[in-house]
C-alpha positions as CSV (number, residue, x, y, z in Angstrom):
1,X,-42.5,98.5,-44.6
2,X,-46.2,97.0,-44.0
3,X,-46.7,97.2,-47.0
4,X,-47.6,93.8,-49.6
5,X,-48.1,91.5,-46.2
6,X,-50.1,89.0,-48.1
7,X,-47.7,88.6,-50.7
8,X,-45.0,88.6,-48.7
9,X,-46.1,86.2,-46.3
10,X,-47.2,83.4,-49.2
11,X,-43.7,83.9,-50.7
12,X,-42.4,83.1,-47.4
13,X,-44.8,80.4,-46.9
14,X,-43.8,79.1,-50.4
15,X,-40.2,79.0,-49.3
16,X,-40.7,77.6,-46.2
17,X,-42.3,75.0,-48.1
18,X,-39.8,74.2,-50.6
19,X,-37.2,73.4,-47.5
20,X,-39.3,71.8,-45.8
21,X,-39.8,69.2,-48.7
22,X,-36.2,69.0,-49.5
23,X,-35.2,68.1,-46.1
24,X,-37.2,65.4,-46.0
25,X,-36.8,64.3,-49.7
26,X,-32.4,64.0,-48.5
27,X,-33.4,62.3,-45.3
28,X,-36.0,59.7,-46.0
29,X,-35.3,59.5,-49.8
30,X,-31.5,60.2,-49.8
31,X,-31.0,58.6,-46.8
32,X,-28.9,61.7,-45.7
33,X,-28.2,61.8,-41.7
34,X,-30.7,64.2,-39.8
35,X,-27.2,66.1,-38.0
36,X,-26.2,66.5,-41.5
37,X,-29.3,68.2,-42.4
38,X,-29.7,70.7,-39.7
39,X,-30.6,74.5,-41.1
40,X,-27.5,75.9,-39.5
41,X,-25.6,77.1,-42.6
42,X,-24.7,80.5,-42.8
43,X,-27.2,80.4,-45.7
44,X,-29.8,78.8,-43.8
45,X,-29.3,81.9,-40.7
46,X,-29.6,84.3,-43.9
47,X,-32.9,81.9,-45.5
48,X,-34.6,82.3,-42.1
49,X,-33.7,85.8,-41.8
50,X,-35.5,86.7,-45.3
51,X,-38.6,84.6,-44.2
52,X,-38.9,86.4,-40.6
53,X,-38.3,89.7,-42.5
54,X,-41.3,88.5,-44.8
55,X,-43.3,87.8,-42.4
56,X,-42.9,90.5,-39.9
57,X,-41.1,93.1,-42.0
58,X,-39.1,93.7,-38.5
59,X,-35.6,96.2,-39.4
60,X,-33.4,93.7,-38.0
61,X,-34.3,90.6,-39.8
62,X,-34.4,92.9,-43.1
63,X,-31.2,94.7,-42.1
64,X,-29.7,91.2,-41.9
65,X,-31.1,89.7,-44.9
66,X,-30.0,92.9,-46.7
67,X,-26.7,92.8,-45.5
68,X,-25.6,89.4,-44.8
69,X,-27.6,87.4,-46.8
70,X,-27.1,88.9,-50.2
71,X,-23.0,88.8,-50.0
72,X,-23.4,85.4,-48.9
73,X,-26.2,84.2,-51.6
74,X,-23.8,85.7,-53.9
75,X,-21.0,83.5,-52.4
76,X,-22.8,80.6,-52.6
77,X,-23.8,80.9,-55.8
78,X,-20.2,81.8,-57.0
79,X,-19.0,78.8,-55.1
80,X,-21.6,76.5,-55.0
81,X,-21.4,73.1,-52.0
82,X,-24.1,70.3,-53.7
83,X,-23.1,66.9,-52.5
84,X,-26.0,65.4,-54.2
85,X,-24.6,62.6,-56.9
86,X,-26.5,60.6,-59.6
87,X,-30.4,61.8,-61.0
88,X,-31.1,63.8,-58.0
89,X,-28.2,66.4,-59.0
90,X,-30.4,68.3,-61.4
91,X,-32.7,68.6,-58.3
92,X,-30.5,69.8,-56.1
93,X,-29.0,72.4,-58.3
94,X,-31.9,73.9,-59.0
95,X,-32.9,74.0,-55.6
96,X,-30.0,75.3,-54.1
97,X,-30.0,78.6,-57.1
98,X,-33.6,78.9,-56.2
99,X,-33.0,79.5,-52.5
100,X,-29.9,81.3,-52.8
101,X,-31.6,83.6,-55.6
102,X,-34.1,84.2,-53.2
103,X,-32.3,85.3,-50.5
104,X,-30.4,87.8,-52.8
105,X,-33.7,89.4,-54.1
106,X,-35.3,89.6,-50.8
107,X,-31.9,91.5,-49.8
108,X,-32.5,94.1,-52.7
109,X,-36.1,94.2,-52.2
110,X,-36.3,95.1,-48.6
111,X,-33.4,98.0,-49.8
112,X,-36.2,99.1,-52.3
113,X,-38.9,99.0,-49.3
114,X,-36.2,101.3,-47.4
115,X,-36.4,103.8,-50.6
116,X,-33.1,102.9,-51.5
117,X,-31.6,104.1,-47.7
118,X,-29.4,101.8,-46.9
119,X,-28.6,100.8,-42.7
120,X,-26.2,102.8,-40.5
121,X,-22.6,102.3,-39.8
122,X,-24.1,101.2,-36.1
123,X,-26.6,98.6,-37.5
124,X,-24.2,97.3,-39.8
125,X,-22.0,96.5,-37.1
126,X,-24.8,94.9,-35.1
127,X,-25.4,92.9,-38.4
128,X,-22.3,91.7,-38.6
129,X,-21.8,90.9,-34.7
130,X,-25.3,89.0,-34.7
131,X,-23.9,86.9,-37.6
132,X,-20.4,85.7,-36.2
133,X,-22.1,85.4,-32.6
134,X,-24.5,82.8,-34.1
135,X,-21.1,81.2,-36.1
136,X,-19.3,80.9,-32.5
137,X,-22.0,79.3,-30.9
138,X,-22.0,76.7,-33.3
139,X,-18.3,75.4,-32.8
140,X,-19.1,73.5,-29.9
141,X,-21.8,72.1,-31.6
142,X,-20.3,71.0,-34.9
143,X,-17.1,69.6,-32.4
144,X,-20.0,67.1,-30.9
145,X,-22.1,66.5,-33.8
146,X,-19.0,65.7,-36.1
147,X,-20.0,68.6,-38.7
148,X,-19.6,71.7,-40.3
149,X,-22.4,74.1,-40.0
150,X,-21.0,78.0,-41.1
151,X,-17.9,76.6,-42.3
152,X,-16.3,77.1,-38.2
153,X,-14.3,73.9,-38.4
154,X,-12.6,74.2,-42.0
155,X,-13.7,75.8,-45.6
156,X,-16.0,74.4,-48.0
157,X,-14.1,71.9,-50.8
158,X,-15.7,74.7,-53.5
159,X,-13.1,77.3,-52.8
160,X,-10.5,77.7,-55.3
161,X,-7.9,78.0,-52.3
162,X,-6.0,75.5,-50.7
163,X,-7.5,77.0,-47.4
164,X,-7.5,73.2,-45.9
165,X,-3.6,73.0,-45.3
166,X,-4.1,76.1,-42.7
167,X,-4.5,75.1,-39.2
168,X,-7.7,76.3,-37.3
169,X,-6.2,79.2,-35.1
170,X,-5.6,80.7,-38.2
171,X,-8.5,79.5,-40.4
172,X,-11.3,80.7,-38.4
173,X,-9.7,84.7,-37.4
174,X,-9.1,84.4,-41.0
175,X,-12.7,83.9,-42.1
176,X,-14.5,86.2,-39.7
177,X,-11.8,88.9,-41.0
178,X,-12.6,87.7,-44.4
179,X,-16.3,88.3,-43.8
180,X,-16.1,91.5,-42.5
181,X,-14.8,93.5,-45.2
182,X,-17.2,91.3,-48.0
183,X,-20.0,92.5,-45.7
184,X,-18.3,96.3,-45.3
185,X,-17.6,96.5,-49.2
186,X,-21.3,95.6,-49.8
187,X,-22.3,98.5,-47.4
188,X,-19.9,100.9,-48.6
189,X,-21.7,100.2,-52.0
190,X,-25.2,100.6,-50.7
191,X,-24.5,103.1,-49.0
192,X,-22.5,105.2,-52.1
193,X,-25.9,103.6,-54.6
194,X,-28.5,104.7,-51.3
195,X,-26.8,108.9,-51.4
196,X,-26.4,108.3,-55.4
197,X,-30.4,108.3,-55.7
């Protein structure tokens, strides 16, 4: 895993970037609220864990990128959330597939740096567990800050399902459920692609 630091560290750097800029661009330009620009998405948790992995190709932060980020990249991309209207749309759109793709790729390229061995049942479950414990602790503050970072206080408008009209007790069991088996059919299939090699 030490391998390609420099390259990995000016993609990250490039990334980093990249957010950076469009943060600003939706706050100063866009005249989007700084609460409503926070990186506290579940895609943003996975963005961050892909550029610490980069940067210091630690197990966890690939184990989490691998296994959290890529089924939720390939969520968002299925079901994208761009609220940006008007000539900046284009922007956006490309931004968003740009980030998302990136997260997915780093996924399958720290699996690669692994030789295709994918993480134990053990560190999946810490995976998982580090995820919703970072989604929990954000309830409170999306109940103070009047927002909706990880989706904890109802679903993203994207979703094909009328998932609003359920009331949160059963909403948010519903989600982490929901999450757990996407993330556990992912491993199950790295897992049966990591023995198939």
């Amino acid at each position: 895993m030490k391998q390609n630091a420099t390259q990995m560290r000016t993609i990250a750097g490039a990334l980093i970037l990249v957010e950076v800029f469009w943060t600003l661009f939706r706050v100063y330009n866009l005249h989007s609220p700084w609460r409503q620009n926070l990186p506290l998405h579940i895609s943003d948790f996975s963005f961050i864990c892909l550029v610490l992995g980069l940067l210091s190709q630690r197990i966890l932060f690939c184990n989490l990128t691998l296994l959290i980020g890529v089924p939720v990249a390939f969520l968002a991309m299925a079901f994208p959330v761009i609220s940006e209207i008007g000539a900046w749309r284009t922007i956006a759109i490309i931004r968003f597939y740009t980030t998302h793709s990136a997260i997915f790729l780093g996924g399958l390229y720290f699996f690669r740096l692994s030789d295709l061995s994918p993480p134990d049942f053990r560190k999946f479950h810490q995976a998982y567990l580090v995820t919703m414990g970072y989604g929990v602790a954000l309830i409170p503050l999306n109940k103070f800050l009047s927002t909706n970072y990880f989706f904890t206080q109802y679903p993203p408008n994207s979703l094909p399902l009328p998932l609003h009209r359920l009331p949160w007790s059963v909403y948010f069991p519903s989600a982490c459920l929901f999450f757990y088996f996407l993330f556990l059919t992912w491993w199950c299939l790295l897992s049966f692609f990591g023995k198939s090699k």
